[in-house]
N, CA, C and O atoms as CSV, one atom per row, in Angstrom:
chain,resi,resn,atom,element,x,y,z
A,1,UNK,N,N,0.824,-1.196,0.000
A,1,UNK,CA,C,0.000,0.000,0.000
A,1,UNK,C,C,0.865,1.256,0.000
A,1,UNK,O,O,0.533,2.314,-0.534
A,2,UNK,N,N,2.182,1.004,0.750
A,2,UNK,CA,C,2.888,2.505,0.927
A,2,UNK,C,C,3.310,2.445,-0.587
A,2,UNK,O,O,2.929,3.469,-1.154
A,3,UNK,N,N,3.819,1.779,-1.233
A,3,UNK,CA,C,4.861,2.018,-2.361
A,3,UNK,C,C,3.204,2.468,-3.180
A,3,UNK,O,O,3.323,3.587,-3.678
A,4,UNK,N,N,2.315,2.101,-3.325
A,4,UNK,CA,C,1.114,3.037,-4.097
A,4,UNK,C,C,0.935,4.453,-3.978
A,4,UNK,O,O,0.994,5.332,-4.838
A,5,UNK,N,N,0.697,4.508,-2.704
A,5,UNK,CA,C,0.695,5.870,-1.984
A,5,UNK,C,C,2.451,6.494,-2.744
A,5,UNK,O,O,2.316,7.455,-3.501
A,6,UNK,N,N,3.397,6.169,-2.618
A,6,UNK,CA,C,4.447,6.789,-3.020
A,6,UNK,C,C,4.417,7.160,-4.837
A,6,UNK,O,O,4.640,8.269,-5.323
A,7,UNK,N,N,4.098,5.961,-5.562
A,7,UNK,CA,C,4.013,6.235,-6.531
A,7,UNK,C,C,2.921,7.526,-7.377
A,7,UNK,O,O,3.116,8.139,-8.427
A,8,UNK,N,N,1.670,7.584,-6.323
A,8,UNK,CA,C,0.906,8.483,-6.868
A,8,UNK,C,C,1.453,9.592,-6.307
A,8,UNK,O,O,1.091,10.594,-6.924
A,9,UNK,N,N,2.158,9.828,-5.415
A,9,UNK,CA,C,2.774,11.212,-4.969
A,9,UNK,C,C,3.828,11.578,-5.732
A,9,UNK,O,O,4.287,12.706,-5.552
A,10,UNK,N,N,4.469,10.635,-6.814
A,10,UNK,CA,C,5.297,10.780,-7.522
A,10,UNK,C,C,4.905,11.313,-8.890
A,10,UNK,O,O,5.384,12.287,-9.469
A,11,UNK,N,N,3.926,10.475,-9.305
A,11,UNK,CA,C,2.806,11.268,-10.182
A,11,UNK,C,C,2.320,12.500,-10.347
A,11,UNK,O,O,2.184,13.168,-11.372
A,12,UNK,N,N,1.968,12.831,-8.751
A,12,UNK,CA,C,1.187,13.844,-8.640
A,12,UNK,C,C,2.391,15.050,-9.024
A,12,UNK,O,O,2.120,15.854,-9.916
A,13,UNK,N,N,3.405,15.114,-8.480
A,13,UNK,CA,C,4.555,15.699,-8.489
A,13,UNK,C,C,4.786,16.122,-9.557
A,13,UNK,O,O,4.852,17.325,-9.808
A,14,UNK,N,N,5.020,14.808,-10.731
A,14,UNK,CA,C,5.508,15.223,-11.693
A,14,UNK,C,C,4.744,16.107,-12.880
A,14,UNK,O,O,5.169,17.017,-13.592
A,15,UNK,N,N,3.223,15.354,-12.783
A,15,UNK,CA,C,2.179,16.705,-13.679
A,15,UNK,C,C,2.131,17.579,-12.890
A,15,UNK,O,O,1.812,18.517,-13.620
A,16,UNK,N,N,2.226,18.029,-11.784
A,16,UNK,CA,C,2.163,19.076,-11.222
A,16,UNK,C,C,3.205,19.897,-11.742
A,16,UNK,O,O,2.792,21.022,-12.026
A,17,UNK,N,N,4.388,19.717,-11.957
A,17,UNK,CA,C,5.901,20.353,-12.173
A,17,UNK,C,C,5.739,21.224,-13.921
A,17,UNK,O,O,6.071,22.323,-14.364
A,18,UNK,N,N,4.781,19.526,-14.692
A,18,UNK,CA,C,4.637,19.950,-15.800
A,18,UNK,C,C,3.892,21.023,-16.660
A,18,UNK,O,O,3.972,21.567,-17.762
A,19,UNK,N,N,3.058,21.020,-15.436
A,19,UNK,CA,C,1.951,21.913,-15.452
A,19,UNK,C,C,1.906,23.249,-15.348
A,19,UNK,O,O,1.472,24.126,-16.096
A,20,UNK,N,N,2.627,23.264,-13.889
A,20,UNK,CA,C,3.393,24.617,-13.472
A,20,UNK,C,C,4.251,25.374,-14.985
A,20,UNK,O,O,4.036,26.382,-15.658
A,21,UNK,N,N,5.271,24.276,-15.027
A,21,UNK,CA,C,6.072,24.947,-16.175
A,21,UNK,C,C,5.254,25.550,-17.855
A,21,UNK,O,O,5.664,26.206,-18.812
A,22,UNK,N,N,4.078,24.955,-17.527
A,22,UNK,CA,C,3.647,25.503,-18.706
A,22,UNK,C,C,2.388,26.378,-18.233
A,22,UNK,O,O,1.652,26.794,-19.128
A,23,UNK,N,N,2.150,26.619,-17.213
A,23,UNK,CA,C,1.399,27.979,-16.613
A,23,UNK,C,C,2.374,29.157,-16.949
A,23,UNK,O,O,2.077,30.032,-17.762
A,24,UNK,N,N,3.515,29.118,-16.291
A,24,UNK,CA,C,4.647,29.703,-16.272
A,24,UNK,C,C,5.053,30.230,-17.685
A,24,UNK,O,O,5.120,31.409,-18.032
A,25,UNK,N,N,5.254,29.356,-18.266
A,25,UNK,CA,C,5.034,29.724,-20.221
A,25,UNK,C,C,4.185,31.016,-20.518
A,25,UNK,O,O,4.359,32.222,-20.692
A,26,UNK,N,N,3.212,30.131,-20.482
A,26,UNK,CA,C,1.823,30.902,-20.777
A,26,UNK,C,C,1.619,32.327,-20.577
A,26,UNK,O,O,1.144,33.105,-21.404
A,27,UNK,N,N,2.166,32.695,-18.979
A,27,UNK,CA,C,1.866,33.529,-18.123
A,27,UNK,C,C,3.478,34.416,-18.688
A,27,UNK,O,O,3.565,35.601,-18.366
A,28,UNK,N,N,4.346,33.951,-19.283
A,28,UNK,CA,C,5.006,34.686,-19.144
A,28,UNK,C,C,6.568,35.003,-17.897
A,28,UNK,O,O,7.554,35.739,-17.871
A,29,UNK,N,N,6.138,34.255,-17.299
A,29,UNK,CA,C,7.020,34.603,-15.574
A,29,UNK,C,C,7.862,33.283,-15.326
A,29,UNK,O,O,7.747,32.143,-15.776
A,30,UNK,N,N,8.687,33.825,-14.504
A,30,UNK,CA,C,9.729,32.654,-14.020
A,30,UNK,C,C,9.066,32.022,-12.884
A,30,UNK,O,O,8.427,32.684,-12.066
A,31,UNK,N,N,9.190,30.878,-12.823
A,31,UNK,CA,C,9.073,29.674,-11.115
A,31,UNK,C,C,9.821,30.462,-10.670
A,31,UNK,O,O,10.894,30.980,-10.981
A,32,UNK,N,N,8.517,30.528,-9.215
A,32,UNK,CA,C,9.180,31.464,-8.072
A,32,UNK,C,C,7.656,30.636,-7.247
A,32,UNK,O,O,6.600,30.091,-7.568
A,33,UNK,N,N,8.309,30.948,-6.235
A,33,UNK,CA,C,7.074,30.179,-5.235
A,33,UNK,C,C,5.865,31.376,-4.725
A,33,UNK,O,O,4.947,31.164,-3.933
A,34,UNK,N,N,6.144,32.531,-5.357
A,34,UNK,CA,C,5.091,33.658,-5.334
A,34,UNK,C,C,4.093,33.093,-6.731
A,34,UNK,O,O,2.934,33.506,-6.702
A,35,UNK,N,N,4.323,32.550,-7.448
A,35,UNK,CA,C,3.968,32.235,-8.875
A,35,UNK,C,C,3.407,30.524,-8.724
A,35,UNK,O,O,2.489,29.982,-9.340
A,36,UNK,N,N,4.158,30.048,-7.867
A,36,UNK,CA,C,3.599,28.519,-7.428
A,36,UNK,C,C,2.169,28.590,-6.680
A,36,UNK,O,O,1.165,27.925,-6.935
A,37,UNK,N,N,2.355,29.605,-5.661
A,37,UNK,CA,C,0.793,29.548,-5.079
A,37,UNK,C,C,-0.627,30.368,-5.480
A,37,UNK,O,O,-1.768,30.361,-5.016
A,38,UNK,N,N,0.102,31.142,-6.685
A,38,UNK,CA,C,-1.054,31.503,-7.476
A,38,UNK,C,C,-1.771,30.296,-8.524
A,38,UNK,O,O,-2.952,30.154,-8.841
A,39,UNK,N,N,-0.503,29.471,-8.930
A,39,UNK,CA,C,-1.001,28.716,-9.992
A,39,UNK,C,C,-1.771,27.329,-9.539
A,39,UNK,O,O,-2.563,26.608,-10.146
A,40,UNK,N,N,-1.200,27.259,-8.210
A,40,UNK,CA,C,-2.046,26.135,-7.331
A,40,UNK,C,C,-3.448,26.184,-6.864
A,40,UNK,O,O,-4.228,25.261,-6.632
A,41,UNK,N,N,-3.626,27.728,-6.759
A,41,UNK,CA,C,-4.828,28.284,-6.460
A,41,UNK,C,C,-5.892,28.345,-8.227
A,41,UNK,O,O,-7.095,28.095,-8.308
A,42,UNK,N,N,-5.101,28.685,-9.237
A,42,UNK,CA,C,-5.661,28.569,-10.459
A,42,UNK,C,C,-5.951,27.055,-10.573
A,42,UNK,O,O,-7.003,26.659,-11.075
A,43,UNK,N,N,-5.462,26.620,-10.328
A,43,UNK,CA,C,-5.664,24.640,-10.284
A,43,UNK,C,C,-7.198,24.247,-9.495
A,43,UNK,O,O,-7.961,23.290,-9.625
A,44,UNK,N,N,-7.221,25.181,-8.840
A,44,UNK,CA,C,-8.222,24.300,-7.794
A,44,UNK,C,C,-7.717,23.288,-6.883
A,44,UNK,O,O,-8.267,22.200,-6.716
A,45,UNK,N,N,-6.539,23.714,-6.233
A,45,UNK,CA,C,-5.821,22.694,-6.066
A,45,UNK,C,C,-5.608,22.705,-4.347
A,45,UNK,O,O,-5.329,21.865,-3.492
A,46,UNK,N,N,-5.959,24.391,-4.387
A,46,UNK,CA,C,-6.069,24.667,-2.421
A,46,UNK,C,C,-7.506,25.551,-2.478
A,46,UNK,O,O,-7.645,26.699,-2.901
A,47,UNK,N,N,-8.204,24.937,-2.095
A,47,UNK,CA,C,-9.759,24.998,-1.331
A,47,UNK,C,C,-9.649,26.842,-0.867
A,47,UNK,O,O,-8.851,27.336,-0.070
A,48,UNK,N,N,-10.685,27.530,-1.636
A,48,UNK,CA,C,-10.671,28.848,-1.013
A,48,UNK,C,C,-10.680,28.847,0.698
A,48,UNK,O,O,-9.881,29.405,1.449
A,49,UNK,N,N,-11.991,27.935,1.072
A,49,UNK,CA,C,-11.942,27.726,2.637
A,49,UNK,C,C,-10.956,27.559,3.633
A,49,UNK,O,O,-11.026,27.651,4.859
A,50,UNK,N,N,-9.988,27.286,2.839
A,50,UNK,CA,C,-8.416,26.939,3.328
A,50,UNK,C,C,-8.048,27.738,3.119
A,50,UNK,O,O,-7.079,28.018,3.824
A,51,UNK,N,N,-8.386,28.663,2.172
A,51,UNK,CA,C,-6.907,29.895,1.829
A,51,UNK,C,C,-7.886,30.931,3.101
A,51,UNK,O,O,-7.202,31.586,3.888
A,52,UNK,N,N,-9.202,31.002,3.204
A,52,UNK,CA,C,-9.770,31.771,4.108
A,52,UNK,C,C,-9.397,31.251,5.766
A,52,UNK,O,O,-9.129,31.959,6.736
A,53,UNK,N,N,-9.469,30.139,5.694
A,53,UNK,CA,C,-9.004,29.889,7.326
A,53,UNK,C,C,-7.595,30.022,7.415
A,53,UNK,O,O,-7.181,29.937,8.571
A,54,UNK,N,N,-6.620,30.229,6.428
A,54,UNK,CA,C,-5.356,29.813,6.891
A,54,UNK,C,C,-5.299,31.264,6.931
A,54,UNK,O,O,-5.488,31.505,8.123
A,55,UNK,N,N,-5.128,32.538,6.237
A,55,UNK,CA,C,-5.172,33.583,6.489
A,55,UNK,C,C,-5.734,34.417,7.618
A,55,UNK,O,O,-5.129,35.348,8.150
A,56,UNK,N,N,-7.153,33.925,7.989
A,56,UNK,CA,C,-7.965,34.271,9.466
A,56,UNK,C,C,-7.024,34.100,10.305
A,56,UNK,O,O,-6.537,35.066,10.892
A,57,UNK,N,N,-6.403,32.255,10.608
A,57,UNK,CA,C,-5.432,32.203,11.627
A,57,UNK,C,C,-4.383,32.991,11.838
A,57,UNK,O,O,-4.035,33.212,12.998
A,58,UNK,N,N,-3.846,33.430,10.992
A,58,UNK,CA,C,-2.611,33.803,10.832
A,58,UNK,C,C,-3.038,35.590,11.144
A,58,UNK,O,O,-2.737,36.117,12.215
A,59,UNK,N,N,-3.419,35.990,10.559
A,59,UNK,CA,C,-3.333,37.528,11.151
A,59,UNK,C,C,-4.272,37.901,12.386
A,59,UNK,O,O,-4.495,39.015,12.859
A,60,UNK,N,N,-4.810,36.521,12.816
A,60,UNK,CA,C,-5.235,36.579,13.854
A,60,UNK,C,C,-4.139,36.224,15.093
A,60,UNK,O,O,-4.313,36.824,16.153
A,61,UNK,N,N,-3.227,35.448,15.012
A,61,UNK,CA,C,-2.170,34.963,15.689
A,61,UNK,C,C,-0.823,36.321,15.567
A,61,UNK,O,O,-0.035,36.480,16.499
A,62,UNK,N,N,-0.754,37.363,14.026
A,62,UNK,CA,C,-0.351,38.620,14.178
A,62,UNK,C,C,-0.619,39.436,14.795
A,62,UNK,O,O,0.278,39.918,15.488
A,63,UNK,N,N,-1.985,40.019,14.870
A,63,UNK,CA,C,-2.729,40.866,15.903
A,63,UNK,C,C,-2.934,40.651,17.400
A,63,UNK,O,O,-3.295,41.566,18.139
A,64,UNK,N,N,-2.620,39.047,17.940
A,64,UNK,CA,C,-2.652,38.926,18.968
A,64,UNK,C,C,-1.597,39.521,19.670
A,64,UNK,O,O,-1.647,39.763,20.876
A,65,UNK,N,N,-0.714,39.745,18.996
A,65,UNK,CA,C,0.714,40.139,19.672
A,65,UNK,C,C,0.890,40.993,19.996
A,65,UNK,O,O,1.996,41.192,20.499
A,66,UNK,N,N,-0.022,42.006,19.929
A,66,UNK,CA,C,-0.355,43.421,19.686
A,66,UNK,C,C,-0.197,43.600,21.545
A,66,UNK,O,O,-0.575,42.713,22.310
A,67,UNK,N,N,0.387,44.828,21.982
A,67,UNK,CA,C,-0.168,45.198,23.325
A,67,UNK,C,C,-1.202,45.201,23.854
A,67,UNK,O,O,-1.571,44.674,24.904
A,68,UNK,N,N,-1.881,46.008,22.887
A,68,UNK,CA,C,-3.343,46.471,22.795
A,68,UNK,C,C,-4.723,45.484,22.102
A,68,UNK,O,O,-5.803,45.828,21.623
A,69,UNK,N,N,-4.206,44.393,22.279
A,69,UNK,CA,C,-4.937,43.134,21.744
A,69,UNK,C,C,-6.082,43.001,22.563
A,69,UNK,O,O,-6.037,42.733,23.764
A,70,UNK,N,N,-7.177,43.202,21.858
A,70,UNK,CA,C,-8.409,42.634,22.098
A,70,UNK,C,C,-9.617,41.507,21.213
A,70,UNK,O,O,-10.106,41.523,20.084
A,71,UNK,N,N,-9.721,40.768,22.180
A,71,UNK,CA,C,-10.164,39.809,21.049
A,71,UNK,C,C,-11.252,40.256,20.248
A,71,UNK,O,O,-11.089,40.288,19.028
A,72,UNK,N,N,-12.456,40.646,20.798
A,72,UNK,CA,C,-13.566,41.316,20.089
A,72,UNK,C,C,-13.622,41.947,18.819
A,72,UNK,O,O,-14.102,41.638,17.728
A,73,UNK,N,N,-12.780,43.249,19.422
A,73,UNK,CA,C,-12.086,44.090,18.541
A,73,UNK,C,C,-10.972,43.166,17.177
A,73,UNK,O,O,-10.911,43.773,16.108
A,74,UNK,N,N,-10.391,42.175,17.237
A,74,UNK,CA,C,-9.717,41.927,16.283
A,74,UNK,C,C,-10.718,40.854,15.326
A,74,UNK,O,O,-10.720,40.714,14.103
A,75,UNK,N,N,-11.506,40.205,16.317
A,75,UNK,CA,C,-12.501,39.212,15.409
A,75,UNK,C,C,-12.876,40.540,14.742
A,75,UNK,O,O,-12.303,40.731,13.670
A,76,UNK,N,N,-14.080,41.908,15.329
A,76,UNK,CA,C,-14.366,42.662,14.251
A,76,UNK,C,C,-13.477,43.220,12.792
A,76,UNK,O,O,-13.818,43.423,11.626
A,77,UNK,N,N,-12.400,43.316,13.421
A,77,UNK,CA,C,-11.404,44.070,12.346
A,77,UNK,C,C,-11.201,42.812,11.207
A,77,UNK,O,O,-11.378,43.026,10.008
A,78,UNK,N,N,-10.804,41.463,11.742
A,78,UNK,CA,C,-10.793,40.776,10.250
A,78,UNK,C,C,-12.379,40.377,9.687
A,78,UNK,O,O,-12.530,40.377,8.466
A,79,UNK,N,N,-13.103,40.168,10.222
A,79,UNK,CA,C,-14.692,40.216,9.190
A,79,UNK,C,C,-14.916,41.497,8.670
A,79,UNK,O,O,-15.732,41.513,7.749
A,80,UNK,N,N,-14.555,42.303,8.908
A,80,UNK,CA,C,-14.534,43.755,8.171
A,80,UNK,C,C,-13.599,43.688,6.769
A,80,UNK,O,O,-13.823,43.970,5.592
A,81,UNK,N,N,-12.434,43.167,7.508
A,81,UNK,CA,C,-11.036,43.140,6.317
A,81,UNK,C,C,-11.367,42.101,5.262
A,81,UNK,O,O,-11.244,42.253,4.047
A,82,UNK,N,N,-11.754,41.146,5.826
A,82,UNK,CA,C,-12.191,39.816,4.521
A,82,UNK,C,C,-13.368,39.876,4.047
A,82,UNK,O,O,-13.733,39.102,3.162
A,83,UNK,N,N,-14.063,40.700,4.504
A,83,UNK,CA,C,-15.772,41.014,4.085
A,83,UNK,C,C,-16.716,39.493,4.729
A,83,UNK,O,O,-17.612,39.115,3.973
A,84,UNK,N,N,-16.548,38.786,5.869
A,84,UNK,CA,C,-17.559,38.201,6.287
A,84,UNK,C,C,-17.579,38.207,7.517
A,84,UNK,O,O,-16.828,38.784,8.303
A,85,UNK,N,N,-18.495,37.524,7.709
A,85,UNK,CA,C,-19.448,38.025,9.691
A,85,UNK,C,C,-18.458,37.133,10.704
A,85,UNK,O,O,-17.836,36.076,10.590
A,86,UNK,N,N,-18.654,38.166,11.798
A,86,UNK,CA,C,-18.131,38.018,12.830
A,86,UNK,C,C,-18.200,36.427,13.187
A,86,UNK,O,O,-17.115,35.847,13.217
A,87,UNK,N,N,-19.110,35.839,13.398
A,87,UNK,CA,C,-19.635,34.511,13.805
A,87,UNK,C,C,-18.792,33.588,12.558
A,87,UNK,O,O,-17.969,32.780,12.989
A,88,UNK,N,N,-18.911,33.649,11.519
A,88,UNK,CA,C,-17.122,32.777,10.681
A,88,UNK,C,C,-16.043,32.875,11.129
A,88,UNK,O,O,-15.179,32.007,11.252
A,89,UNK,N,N,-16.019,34.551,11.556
A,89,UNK,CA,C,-14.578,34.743,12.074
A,89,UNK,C,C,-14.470,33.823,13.629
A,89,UNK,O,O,-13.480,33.163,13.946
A,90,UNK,N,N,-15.310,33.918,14.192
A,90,UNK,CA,C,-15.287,33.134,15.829
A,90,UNK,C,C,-15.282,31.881,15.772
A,90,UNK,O,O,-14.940,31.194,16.735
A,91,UNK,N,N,-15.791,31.223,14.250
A,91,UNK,CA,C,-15.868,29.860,14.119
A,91,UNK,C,C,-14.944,29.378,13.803
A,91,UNK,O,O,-14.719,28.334,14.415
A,92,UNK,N,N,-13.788,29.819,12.631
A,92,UNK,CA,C,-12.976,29.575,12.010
A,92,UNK,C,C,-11.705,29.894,13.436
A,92,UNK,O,O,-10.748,29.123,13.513
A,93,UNK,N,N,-11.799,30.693,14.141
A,93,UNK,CA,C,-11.131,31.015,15.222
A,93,UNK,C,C,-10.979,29.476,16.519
A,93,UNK,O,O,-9.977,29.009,17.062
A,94,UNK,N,N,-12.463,29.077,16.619
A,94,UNK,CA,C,-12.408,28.105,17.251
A,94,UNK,C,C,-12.195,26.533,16.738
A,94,UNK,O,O,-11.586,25.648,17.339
A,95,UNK,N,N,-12.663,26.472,15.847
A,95,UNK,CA,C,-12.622,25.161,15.298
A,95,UNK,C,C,-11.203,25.244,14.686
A,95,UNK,O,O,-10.855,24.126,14.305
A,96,UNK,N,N,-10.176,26.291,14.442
A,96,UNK,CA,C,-9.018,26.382,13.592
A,96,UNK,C,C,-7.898,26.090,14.879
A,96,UNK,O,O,-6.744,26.078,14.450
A,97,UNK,N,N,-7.985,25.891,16.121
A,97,UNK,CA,C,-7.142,25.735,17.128
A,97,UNK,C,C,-6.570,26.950,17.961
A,97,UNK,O,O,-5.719,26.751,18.829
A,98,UNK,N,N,-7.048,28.201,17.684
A,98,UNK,CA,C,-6.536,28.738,18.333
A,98,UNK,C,C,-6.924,28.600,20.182
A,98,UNK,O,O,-8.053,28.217,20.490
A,99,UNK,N,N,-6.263,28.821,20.897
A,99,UNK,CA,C,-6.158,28.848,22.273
A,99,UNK,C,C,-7.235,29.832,22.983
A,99,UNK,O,O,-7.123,31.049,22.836
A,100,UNK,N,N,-8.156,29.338,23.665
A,100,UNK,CA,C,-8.548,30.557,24.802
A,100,UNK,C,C,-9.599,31.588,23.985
A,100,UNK,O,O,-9.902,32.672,24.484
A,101,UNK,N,N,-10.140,31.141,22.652
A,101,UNK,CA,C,-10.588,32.125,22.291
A,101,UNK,C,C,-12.260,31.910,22.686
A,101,UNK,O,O,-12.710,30.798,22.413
A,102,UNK,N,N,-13.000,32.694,23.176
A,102,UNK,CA,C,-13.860,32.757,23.805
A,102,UNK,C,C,-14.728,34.431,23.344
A,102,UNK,O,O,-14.347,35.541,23.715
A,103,UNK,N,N,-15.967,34.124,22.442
A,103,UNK,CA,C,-17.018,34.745,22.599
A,103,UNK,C,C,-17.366,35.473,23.374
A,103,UNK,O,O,-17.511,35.010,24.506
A,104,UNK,N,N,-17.695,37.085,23.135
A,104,UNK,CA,C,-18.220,38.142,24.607
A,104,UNK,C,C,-18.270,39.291,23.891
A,104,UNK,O,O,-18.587,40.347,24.439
């Protein structure tokens, strides 16, 4: 079963590479990994919901660092910044692992 699993990751790899390189063509631009995660995203290849939770986490885990960190206040500021409601932002907050985060 592993050497399957290996071989399709080898697969996957390699149209992926091929693919890239001829996005890259197309588009004009050199492989650069600024250019890899656009074209992965043109693929359908990373789930908007993912590019939305992984971003929530993350400048949510930036803003925490803040002196002046308030949770309320920063859930409002990114549903404002990404254009959706507070209650995604608290969901994606809780179900995404962050620590201690608590509704109020």
């Amino acid at each position: 079963m592993e050497g399957n699993r290996k071989h399709l990751l080898d697969r996957f790899q390699r149209h992926l590479e091929e693919r890239y390189q001829a996005w890259c063509d197309r588009h004009g631009v050199q492989k650069s990994d600024d250019h890899l995660v656009t074209f992965l995203i043109d693929q359908d290849l990373i789930p908007s919901i993912q590019i939305q939770r992984y971003a929530i986490l993350n400048e949510f885990d930036k803003m925490s660092q803040a002196p002046e960190f308030h949770k309320t206040l920063t859930v409002n500021t990114l549903a404002h910044r990404f254009n959706i409601s507070e209650r995604t932002v608290w969901n994606i907050l809780k179900n995404g692992g962050v620590r201690n985060v608590k509704q109020h």
